[in-house]
GUTORVO-396538 format. One record per residue: residue in one letter; z, y, x of N, C-alpha, C in turn. Coordinates in steps of 0.1 Angstrom, whole numbers, plus 5000, padded with zeros to 4 digits. Example, Ala and Ser with C-alpha at 12.3 -4.5 7.8 and 13.67 -1.06 7.14 Angstrom:
residues 2
A507849435132507849555123507849675132/S507149785128507149895137507950005129/
This chain:
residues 274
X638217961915637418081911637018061896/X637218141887636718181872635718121870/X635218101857633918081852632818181859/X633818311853633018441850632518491865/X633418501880633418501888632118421894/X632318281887631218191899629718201894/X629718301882628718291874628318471882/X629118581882628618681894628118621902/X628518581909628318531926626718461922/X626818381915625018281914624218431909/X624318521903624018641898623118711910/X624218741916623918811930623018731943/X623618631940622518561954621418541950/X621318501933619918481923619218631928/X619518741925618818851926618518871935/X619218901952618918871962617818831970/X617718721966616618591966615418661958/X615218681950613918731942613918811950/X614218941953613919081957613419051969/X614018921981613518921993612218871991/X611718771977610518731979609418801971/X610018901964609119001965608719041976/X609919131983609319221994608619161998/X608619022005607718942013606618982010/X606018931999604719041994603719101998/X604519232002604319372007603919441992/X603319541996602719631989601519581978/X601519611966600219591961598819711960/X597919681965596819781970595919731963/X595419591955594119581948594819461938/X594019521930594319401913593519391904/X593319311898592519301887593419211874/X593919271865594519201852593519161843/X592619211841591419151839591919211817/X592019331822592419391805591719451798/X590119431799589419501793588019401788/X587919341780586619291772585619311779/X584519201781583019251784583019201801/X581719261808581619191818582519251827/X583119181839583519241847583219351854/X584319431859584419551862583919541874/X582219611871581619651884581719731899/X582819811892583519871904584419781916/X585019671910585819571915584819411921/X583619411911583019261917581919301911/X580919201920579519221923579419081922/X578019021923577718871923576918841936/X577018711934575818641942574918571935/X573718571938572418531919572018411931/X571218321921570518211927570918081934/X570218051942570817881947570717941960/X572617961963573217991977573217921988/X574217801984574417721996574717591996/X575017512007575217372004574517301991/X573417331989572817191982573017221968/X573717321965574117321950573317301938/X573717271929572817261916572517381908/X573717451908573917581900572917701906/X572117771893571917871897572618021894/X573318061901574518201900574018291892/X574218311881573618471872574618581876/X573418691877574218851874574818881861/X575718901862575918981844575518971834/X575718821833575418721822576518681816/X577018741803578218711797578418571798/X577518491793577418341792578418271801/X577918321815578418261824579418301831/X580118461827581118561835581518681827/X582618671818583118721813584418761810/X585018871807586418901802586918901789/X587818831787587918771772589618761769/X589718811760591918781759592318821766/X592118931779593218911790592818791804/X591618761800591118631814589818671816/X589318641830587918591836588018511833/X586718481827586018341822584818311829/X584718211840583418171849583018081841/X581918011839581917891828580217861833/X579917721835579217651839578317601826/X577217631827575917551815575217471822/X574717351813573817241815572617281806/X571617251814570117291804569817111810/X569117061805568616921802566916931802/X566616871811564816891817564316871805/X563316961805562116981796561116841794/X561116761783560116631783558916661782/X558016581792556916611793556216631787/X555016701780554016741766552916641764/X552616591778551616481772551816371785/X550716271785550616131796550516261808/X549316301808548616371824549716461827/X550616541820551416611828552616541833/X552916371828554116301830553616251842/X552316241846551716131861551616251871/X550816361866550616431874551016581879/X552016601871552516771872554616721880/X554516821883555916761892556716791881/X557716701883558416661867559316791866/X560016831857560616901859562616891856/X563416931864564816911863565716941858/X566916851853568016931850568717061860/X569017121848569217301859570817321850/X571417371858572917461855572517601859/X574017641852573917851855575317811856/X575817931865577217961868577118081868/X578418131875578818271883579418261896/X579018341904580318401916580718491918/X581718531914582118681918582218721932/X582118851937582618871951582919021953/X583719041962584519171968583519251977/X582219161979581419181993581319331996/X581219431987580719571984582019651987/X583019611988585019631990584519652005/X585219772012585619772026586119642030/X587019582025587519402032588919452031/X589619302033591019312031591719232042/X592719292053593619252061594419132058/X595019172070596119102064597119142055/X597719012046598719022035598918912030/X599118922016599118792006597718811993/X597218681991596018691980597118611970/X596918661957597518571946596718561935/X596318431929595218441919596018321908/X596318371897596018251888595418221882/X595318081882594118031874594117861865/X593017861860593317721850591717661857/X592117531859590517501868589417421855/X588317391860587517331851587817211857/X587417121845587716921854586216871852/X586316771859584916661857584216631862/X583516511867582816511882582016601884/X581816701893580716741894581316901894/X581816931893582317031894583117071904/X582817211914583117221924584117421925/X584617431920585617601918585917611932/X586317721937587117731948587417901950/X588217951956588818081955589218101973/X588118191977588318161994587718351999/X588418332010587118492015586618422030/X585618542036584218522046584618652052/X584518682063584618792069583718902066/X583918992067583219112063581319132070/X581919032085580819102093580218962093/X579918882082578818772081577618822083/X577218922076576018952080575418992097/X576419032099576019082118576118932125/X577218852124577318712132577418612125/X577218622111576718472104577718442102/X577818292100579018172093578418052105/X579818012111581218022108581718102117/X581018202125581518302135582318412127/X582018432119583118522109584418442101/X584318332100585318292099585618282082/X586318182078586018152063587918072062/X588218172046589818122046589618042031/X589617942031589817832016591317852011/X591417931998592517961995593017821985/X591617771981591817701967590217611963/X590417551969588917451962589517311950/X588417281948588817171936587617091934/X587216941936586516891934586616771925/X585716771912586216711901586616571901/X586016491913586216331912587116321916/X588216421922589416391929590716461917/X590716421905591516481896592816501903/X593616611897594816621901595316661919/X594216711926594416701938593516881944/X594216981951593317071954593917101967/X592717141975592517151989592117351995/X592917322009592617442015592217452030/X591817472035591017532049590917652055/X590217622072589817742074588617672082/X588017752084586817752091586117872103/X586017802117585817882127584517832133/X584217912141583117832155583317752160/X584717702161585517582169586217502158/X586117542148586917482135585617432124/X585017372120584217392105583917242103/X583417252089583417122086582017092092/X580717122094579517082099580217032117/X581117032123581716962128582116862130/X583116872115583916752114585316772116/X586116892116586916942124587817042120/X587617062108587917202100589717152100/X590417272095591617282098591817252081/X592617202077592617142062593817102055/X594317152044595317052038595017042021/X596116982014595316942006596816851994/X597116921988598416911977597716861965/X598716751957598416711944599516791934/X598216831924599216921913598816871898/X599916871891599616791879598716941868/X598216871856597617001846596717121855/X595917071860595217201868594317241854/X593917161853592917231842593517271830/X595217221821595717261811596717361812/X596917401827598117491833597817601839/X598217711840597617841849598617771862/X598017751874599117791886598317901898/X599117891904599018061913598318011929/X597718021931597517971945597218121954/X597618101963598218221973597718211989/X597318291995597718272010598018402018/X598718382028599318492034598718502050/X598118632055597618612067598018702076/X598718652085599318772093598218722111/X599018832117598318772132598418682139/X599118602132599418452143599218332135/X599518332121599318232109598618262099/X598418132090597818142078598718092071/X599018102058600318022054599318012040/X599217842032598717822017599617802008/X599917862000600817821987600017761974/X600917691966600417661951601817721943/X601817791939603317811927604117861936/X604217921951604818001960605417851963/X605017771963605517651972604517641985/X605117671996604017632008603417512014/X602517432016601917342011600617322029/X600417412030599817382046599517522051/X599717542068600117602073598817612091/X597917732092597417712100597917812115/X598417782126598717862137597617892147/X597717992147596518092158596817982172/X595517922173595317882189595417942196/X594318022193594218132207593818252206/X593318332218592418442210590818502212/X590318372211589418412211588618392197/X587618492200586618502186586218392176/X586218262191585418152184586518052177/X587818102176589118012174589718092168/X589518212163590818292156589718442147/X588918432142588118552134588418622123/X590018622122590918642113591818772114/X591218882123591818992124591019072120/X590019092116589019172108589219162094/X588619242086588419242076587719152065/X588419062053587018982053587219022031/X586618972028586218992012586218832003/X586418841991587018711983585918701972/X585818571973584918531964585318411955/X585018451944585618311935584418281927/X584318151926582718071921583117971916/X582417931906582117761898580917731902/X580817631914579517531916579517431909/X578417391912577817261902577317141913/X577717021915576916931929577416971937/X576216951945576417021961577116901969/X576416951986577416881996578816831993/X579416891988580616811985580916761974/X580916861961581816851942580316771943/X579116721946578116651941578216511949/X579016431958578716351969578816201953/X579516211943579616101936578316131924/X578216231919576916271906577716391903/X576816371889577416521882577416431869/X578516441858578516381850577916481837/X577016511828576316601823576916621809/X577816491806579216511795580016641791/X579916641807581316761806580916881800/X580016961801579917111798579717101784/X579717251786580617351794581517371799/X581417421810582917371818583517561820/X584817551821585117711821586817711836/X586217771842587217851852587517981850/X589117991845590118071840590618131852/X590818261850591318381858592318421851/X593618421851594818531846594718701854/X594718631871594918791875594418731891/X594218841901593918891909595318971917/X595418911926596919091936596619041948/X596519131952596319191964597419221972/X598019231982599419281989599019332001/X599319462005599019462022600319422025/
């Protein structure tokens, strides 16, 4: 066979190949390019304010450029350190409760979104490093509020905990599955440059699986036990939330190293697929 010939042929199966893993896909129905300056687009994300959950350090601001902003073409989440106030005199150092080092972050969330089925989530992003720092890119079912957590059921598309460089983890979480268990369904891939590299982390959710990607390489893989509520809460609708913690139950179990900040979690884009 020709040069020219074997160089068609790789042409054709090359093209092939892409177009099937597009389709795979599906359809795109929600996105964010993130192409417009200023705070995020309040039609698309809302926040969570305050000290949420697990133990965290961080307190979540609303619509605080500081801490959540669009800049170049990226979300920018970004973590601050404030350093405790020293005491003013002896009597308030013996007797007034001392006061603490405090962080501000962001979380974005979809929570205000009808929710999203099944499909494919694609996000890229550049992570923050350093102990103590906790990012993650996951959704909660829609109907948390009617039956709580973990009965609604929680998909870890992308967590990252700073003392474990080079290393990011994914899960799911059920009534029968969670980590207050001990039990949660989990995997967990090493990737080089997280913090100097955008990579893509993905998951795909149809009615019988959960599939995790990093860079469209698949990496761990969760199959429907059964069907009941308390083992499978993944046929409803649920909403995405992406956050920079600080400490906490887990990104806090070694310290927080107070070096690092500002620390900044990069967003390129947002897709959505039904």
């Amino acid at each position: 066979m020709s040069v020219k010939l074997c160089f068609f042929a790789f042409f054709i199966i090359f093209l092939a190949f892409s177009q099937s893993v597009f389709a795979n896909k599906g359809r795109l129905i929600w996105s964010d390019e993130f192409n417009a300056d200023g705070l995020p687009n309040s039609n698309k994300w809302h926040y969570e304010q305050g000290y949420v959950r697990n133990g965290e350090a961080q307190r979540y601001e609303k619509e605080n450029s500081s801490n959540s902003r669009i800049e170049n073409g990226f979300l920018i989440i970004e973590s601050h350190y404030q350093p405790a106030k020293k005491p003013d005199n002896l009597w308030q150092y013996l007797f007034d409760e001392q006061p603490k080092d405090s962080y501000t972050s962001a979380s974005l969330t979809t929570e205000h979104l009808p929710g999203f089925g099944y499909g494919r989530i694609e996000v890229r992003a550049k992570l923050p490093m350093g102990r103590g720092v906790w990012p993650a890119i996951w959704l909660v079912g829609s109907n948390i509020k009617q039956v709580g957590w973990p009965m609604c059921g929680e998909i870890d598309i992308m967590e990252y905990v700073g003392f474990e460089p080079d290393k990011i983890h994914s899960a799911i979480h059920t009534s029968n599955r969670n980590h207050r268990k001990n039990n949660a369904a989990n995997g967990s891939l090493r990737v080089n440059n997280l913090a100097n590299e955008f990579q893509v982390y993905s998951v795909e959710r149809t009615a019988e699986r959960i599939d995790f990607y990093v860079n469209d390489i698949l990496h761990y893989s969760y199959l429907k036990e059964d069907d009941s509520a308390k083992s499978w809460p993944f046929d409803q609708p649920m909403y995405l939330i992406i956050n920079l913690a600080i400490g906490g139950g887990w990104g806090g179990i070694k310290g927080i190293d107070n070096a690092i900040f500002p620390q900044q979690f990069v967003i390129d884009y947002v897709r959505i697929y039904e």
